[in-house]
N, C-alpha and C positions, 0 to 999 in steps of 0.2 A: 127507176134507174138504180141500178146497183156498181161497187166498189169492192175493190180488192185491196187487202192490208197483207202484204208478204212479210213474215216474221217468224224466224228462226226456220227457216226452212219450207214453211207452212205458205197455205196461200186461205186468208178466210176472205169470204163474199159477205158484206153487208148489203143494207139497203136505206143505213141512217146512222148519225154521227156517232147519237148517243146508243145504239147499239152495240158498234164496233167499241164505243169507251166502255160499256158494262163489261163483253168478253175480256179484250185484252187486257185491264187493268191488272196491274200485280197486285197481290194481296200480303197488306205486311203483316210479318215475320211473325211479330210480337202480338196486335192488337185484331188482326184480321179484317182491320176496314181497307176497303180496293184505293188505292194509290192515284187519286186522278192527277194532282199537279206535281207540283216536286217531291221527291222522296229522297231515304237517302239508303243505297248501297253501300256494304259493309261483309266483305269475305264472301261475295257473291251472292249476298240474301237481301231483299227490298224489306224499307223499313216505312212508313211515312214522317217520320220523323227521328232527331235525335234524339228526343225521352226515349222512344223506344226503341232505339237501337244503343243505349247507354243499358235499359233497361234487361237489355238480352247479352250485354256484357262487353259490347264494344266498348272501345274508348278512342278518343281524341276526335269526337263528332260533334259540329254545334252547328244548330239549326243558325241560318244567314237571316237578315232582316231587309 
């Protein structure tokens, strides 16, 4: 059985969960590890965290607990 993920215009076909999370994941900015849970967005660039998006020069970003 296969699934469709429509995003950004696009239509991908998988065939398993962890497929479609290896594609789509963003990869941040900073450290280049792919983005699976929260991240954080900053001037339209994905970050996986606040080190590294303090890191690449934002400010006023803190990681939530």
């Amino acid at each position: 059985m296969t699934f469709e993920v429509h995003a950004q215009g696009s239509v991908h076909v998988f065939d398993c969960f962890s497929c479609a999370i290896h594609r789509m994941a963003p990869l941040c900015e900073h450290c280049r590890v792919q983005i699976i849970g929260q991240g954080v967005e900053a001037d339209d660039k994905w970050y996986c965290g606040a080190h590294c998006a303090r890191a690449e020069g934002k400010t006023g970003i803190v990681d939530r607990v």
